[in-house]
C-alpha atoms as an extended CHARMM CRD file, in Angstrom:
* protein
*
       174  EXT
         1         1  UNK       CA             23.9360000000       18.7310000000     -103.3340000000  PROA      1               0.0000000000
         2         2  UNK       CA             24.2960000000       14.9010000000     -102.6810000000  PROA      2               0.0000000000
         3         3  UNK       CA             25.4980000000       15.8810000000      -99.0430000000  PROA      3               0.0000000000
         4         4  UNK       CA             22.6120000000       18.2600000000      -98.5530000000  PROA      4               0.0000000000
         5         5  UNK       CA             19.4920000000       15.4440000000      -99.7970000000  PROA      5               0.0000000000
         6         6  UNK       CA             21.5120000000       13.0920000000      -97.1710000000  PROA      6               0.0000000000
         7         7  UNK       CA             21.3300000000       15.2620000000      -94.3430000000  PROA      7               0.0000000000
         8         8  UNK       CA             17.6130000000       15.9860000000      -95.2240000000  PROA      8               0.0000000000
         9         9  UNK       CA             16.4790000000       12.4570000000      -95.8770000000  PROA      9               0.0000000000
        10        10  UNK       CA             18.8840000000       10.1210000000      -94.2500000000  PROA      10              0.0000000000
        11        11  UNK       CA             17.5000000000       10.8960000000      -90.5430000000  PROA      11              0.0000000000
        12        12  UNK       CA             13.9440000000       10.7280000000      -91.1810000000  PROA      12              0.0000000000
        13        13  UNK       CA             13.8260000000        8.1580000000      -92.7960000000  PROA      13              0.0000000000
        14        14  UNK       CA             16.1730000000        5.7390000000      -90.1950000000  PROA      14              0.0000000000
        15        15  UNK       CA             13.5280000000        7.2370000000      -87.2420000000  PROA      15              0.0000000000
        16        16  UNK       CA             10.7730000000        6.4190000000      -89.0160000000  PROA      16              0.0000000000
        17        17  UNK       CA             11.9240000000        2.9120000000      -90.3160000000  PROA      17              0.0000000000
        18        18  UNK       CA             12.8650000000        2.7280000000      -86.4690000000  PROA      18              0.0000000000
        19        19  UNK       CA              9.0460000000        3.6830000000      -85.6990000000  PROA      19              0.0000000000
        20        20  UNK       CA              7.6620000000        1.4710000000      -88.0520000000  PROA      20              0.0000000000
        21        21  UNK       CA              9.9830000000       -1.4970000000      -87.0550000000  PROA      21              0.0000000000
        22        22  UNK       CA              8.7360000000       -0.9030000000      -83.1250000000  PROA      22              0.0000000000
        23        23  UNK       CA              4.5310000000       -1.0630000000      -83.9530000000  PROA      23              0.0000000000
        24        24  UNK       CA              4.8270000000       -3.9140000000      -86.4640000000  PROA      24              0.0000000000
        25        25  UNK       CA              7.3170000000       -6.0210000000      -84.7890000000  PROA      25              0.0000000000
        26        26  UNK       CA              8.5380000000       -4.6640000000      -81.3100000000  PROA      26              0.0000000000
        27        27  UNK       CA             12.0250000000       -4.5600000000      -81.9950000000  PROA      27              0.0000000000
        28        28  UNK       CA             14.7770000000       -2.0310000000      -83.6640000000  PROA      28              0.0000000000
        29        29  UNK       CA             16.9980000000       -4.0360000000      -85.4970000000  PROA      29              0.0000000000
        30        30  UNK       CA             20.8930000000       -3.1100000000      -84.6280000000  PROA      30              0.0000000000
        31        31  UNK       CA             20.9810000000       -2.4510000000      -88.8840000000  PROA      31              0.0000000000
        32        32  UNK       CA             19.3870000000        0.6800000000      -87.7000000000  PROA      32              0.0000000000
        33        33  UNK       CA             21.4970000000        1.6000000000      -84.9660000000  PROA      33              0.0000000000
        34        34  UNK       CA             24.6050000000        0.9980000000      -86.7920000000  PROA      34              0.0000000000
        35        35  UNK       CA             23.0410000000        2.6690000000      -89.9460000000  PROA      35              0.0000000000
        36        36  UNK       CA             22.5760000000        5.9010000000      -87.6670000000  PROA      36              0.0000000000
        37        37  UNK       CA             26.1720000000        5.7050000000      -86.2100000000  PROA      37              0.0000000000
        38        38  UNK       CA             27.2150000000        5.4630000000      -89.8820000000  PROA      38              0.0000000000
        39        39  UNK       CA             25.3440000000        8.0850000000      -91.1420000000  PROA      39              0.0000000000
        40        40  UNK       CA             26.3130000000       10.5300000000      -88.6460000000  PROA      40              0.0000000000
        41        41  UNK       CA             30.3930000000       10.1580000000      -89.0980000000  PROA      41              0.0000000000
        42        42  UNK       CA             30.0640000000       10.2170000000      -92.6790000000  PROA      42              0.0000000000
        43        43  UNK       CA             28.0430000000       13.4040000000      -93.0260000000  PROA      43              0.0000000000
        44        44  UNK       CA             29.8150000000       14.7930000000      -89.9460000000  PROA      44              0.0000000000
        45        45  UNK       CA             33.1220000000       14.4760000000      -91.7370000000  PROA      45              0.0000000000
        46        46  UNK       CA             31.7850000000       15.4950000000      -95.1360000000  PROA      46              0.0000000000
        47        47  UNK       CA             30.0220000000       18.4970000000      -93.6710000000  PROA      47              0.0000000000
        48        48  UNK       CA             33.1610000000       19.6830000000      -92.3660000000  PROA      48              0.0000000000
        49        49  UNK       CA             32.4660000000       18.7070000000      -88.2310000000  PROA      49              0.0000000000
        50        50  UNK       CA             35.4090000000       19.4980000000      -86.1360000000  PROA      50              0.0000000000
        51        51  UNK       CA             37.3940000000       17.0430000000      -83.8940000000  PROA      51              0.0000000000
        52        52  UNK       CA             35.8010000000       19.1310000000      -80.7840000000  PROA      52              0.0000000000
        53        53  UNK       CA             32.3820000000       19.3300000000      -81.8130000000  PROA      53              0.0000000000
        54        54  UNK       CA             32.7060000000       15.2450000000      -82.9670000000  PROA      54              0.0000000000
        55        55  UNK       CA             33.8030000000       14.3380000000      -79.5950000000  PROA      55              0.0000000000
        56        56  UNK       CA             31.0420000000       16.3030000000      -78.0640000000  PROA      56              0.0000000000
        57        57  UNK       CA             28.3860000000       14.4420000000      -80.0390000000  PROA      57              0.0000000000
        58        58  UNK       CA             30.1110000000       10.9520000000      -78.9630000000  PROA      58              0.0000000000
        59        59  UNK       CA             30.4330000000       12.4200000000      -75.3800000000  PROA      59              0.0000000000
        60        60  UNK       CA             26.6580000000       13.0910000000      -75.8350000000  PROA      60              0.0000000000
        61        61  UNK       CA             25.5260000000        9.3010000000      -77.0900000000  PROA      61              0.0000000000
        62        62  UNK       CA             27.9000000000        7.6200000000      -74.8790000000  PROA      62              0.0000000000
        63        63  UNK       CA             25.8280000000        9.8090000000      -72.0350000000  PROA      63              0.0000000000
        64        64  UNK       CA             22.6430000000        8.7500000000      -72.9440000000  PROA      64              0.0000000000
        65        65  UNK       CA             24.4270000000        5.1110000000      -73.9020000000  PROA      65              0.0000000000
        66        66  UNK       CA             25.0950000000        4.8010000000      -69.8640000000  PROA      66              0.0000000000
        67        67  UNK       CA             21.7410000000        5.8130000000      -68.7510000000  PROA      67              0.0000000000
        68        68  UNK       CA             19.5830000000        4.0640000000      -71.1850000000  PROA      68              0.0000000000
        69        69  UNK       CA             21.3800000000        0.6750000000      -71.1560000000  PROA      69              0.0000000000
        70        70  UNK       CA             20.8500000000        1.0370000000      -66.7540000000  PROA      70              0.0000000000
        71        71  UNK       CA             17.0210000000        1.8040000000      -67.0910000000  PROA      71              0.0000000000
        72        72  UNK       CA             17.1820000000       -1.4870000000      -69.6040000000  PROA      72              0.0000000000
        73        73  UNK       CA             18.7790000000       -3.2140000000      -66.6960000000  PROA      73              0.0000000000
        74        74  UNK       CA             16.2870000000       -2.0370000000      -64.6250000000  PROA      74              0.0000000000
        75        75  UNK       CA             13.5730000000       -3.5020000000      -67.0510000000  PROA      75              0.0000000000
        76        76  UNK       CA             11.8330000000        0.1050000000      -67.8680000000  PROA      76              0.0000000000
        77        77  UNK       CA             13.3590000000        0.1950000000      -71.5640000000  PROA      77              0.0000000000
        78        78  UNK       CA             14.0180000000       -2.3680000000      -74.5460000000  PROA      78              0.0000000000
        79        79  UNK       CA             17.3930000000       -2.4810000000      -75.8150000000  PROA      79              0.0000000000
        80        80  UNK       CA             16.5600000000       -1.6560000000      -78.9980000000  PROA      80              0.0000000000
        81        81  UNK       CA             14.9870000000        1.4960000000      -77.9380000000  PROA      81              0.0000000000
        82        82  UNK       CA             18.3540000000        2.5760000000      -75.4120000000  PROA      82              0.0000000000
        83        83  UNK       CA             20.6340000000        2.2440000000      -78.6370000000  PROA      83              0.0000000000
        84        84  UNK       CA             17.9920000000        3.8080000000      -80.7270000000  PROA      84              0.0000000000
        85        85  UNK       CA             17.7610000000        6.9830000000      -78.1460000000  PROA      85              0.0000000000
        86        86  UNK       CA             21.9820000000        6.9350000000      -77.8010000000  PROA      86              0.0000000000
        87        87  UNK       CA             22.3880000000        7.2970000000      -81.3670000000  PROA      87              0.0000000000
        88        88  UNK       CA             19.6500000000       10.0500000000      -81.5260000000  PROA      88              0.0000000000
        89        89  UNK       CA             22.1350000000       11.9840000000      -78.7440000000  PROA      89              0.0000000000
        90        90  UNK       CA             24.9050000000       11.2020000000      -81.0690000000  PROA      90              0.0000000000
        91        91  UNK       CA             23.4800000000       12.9080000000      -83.9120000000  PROA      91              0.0000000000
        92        92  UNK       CA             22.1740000000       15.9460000000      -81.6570000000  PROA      92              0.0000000000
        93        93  UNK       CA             24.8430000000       16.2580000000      -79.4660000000  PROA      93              0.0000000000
        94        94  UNK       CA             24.0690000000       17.7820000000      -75.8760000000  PROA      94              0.0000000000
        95        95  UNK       CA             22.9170000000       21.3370000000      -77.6090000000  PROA      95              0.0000000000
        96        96  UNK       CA             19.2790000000       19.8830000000      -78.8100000000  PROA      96              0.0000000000
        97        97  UNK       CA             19.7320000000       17.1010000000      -76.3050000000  PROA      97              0.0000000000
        98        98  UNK       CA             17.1200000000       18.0210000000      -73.4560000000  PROA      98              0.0000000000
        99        99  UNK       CA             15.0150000000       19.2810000000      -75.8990000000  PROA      99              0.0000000000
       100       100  UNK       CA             14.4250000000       15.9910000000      -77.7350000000  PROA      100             0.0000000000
       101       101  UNK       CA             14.2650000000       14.4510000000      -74.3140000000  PROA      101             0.0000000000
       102       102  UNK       CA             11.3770000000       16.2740000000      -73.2140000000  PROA      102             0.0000000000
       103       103  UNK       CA              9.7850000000       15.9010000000      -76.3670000000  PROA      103             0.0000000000
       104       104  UNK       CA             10.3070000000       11.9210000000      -76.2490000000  PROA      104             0.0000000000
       105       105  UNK       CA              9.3710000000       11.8080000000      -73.2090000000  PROA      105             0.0000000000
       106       106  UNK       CA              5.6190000000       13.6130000000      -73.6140000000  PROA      106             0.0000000000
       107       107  UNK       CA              5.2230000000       11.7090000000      -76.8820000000  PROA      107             0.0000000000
       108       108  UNK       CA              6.0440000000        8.4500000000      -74.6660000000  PROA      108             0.0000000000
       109       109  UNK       CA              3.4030000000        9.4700000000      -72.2720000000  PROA      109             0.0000000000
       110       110  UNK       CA              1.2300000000        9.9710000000      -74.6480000000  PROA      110             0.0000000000
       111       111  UNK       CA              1.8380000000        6.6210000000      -76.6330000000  PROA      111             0.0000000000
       112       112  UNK       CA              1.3040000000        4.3150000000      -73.2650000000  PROA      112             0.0000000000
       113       113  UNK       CA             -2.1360000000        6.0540000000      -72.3190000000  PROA      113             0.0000000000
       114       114  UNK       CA             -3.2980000000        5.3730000000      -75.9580000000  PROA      114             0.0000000000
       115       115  UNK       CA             -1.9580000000        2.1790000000      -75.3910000000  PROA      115             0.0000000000
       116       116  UNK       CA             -3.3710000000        1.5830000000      -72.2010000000  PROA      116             0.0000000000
       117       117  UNK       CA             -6.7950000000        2.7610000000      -73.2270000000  PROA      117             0.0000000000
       118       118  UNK       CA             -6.7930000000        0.6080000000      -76.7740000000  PROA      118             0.0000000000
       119       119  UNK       CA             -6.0010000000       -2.3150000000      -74.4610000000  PROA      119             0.0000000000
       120       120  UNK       CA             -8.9380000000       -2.3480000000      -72.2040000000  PROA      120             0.0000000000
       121       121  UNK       CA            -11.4280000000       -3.2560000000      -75.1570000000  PROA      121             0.0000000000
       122       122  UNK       CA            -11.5570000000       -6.1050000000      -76.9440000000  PROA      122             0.0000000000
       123       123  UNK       CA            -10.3380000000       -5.9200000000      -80.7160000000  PROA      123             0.0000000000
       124       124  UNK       CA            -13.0430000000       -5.6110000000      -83.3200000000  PROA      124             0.0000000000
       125       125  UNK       CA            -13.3550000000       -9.1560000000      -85.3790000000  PROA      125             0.0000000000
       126       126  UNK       CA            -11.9240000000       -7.6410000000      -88.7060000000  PROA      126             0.0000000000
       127       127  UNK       CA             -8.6440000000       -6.6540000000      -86.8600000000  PROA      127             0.0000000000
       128       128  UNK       CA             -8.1510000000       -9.3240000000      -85.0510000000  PROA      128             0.0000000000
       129       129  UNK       CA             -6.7270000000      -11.1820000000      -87.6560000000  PROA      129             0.0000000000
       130       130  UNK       CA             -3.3290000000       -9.0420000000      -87.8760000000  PROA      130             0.0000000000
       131       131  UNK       CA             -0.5400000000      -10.4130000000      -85.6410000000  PROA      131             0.0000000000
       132       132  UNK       CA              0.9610000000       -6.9840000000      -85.3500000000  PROA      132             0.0000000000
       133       133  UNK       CA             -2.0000000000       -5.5780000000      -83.6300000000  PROA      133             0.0000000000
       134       134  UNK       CA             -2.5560000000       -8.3740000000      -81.8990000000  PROA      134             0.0000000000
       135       135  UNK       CA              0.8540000000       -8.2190000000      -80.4110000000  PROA      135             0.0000000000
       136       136  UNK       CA              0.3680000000       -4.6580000000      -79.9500000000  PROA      136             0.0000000000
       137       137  UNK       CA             -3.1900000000       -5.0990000000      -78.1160000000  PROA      137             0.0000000000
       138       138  UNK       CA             -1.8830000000       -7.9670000000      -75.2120000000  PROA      138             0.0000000000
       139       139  UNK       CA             -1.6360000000       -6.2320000000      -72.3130000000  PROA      139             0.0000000000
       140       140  UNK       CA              1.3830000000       -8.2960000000      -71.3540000000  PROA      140             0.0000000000
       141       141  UNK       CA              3.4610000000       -7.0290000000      -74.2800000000  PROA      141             0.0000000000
       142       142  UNK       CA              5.6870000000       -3.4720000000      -73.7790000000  PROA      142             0.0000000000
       143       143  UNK       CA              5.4450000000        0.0650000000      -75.3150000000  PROA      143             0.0000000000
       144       144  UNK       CA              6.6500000000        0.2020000000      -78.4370000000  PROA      144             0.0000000000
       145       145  UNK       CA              8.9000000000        3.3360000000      -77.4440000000  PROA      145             0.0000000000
       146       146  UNK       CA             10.8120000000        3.4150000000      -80.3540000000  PROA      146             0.0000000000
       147       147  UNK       CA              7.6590000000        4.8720000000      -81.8760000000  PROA      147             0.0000000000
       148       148  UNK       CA              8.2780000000        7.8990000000      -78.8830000000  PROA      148             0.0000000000
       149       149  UNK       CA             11.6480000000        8.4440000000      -79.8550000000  PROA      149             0.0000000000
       150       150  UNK       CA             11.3250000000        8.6600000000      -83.3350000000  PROA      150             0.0000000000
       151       151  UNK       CA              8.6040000000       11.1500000000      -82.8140000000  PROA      151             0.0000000000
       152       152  UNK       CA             10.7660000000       13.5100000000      -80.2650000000  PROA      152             0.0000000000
       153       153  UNK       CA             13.6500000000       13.4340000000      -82.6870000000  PROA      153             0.0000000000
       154       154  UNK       CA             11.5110000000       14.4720000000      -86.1960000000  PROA      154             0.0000000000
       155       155  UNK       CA             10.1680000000       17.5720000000      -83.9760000000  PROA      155             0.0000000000
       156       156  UNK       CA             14.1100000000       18.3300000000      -82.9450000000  PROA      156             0.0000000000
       157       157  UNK       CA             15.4370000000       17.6790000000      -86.6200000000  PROA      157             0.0000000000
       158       158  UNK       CA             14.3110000000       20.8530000000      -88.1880000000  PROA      158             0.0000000000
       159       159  UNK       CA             16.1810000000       22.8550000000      -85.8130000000  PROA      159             0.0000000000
       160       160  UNK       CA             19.6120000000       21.0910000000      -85.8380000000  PROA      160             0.0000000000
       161       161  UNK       CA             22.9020000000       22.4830000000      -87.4840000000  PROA      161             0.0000000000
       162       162  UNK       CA             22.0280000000       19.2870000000      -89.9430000000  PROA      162             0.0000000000
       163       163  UNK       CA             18.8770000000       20.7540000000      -91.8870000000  PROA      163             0.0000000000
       164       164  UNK       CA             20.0690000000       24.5780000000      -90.8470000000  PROA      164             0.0000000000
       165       165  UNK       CA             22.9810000000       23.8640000000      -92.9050000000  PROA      165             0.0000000000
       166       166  UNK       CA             21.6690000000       22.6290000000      -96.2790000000  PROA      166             0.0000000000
       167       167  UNK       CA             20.9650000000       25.2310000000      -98.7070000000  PROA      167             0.0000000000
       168       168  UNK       CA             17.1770000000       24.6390000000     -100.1340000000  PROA      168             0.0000000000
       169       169  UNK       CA             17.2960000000       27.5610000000     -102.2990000000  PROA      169             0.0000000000
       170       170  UNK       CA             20.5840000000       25.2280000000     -104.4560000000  PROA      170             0.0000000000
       171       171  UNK       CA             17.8820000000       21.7920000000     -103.7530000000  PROA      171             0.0000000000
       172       172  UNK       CA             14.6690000000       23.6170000000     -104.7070000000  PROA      172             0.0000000000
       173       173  UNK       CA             16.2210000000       24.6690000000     -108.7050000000  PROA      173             0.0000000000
       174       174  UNK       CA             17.4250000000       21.0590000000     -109.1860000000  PROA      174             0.0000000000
């Protein structure tokens, strides 16, 4: 049961804490990164995850690991974001892996017309008092992305082997 409200909650609420760290702040903390990595190997090895399918998954991050720490190079991504998306792969492996790709990506799209739009007017008095916003609002300042990739990887969730394996029916009477 304990392994079962893990795989259910510990996900969600890393990506969103991940979210919420990129609009408020503009960084994802490594605690996050290294909390995901954590997560995954424990429930991987608790949920019975074999030494195949494990590699797979790390073959899968350290993928996504290569490309997103080169488009960082290249300036087009924040590091948070490139460990935030590699540890996503890791916990989806290369089976929901384009899926949450394309998904990230449209919600990213998305996210820097909003952001593009909200930038050409000026802030109304009452909210320009909040440095968050602020920060969000200068045109000079990044996409929070993180926001993107926490989005694309709560619409994959639901269909991984991680929430397909808990039983809700043993949950639900508890």
């Amino acid at each position: 049961m304990i392994l079962d409200a893990a795989r259910l909650m510990l996900f969600p609420a890393l990506m969103a804490f991940a979210a919420a760290s990129d609009l408020f702040t503009m960084t994802i903390s490594n605690k996050v990164s290294l909390a995901l990595i954590a997560g995954f190997v424990v429930l991987a090895v608790l949920g019975g995850m074999g030494l195949h399918e494990l590699a797979m998954h790390f073959a899968a991050g350290a993928a996504v690991l290569v490309v997103a720490f080169a488009c960082f190079a290249m300036g087009w991504m924040g590091g948070g974001d490139a460990k935030v998306i590699s540890c996503v792969a890791l916990w989806f492996g290369f089976d929901h892996l384009l899926n949450y790709l394309v998904y990230a990506s449209l919600f990213g799209g998305a996210l820097t017309l909003l952001l593009l739009y909200f930038r050409q007017w000026p802030l109304p008095g009452l909210l320009s008092g909040q440095a968050w916003l602020n920060r969000l609002h200068d045109r000079q300042t990044g996409i929070p992305y993180g926001i993107a990739l926490a989005l694309g990887a709560l619409m994959i969730y639901p269909e991984t082997q991680w929430i397909k394996a808990i039983d809700l029916t043993h949950l639900a009477m508890r």
